[in-house]
C-alpha positions in Angstrom: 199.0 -48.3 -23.4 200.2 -45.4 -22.1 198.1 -42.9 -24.2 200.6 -41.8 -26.3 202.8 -42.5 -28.8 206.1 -41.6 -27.4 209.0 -44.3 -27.3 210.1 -45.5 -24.1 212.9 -47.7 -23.0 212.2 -48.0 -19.5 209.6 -49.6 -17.2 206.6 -47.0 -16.9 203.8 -48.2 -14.4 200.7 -48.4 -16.8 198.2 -46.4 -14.5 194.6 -47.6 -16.4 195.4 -51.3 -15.2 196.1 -50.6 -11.5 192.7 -51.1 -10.1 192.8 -54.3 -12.8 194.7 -57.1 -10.6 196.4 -58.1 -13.9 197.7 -61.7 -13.6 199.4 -62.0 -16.5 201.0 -60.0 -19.6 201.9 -60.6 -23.2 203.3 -58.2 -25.8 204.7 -58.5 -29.2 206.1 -56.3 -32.1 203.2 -53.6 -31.9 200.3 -54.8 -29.4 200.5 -56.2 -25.8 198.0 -58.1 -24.0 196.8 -57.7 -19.9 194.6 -60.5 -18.0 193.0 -59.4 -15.0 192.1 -62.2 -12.1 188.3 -61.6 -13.1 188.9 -62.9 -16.8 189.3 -60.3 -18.5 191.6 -59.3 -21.2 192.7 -55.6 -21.5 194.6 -54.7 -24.9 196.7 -52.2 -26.3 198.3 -51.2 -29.7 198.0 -51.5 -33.5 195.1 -54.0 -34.1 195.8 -54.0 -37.8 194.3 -57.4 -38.5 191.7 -57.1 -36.2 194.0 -59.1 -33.2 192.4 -57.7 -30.0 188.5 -59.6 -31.5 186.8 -56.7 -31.6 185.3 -57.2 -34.9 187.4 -54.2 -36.1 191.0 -53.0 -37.1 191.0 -49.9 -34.4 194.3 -49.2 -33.2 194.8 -47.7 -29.5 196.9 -46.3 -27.3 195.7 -47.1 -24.5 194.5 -50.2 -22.7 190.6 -51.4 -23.4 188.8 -54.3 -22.9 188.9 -56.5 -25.6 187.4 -59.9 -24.4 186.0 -61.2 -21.3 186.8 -64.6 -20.6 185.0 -65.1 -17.3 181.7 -66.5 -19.3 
């Protein structure tokens, strides 16, 4: 989610979700997952199988809103 595709083994502040009030994160193999306190969910990563419910396999390297859960 940092709009690249560099490798990183350190903590990097992720600047897109600072205005976000993320309450929680999740991250796997290749995608991770942000919620915000509003209810929504911001994703980044491969979305191979269509895992961020888009409707579409669009990878990215940065963070997007993928679903809002606040309905």
């Amino acid at each position: 989610g940092l709009g690249n595709n560099i490798d990183t083994n350190v903590f990097t502040e992720v600047t897109d979700l600072i205005d976000k009030n993320i309450t929680a994160i999740a991250a796997y193999n290749s995608h991770s997952l942000a919620l915000s306190d509003n209810g929504k969910v911001y994703a980044a990563g491969y979305n191979y199988y269509g895992q961020f419910g888009l409707g579409n396999n669009t990878n990215t390297n940065v963070f997007i809103e993928a679903i809002d859960l606040s309905n």
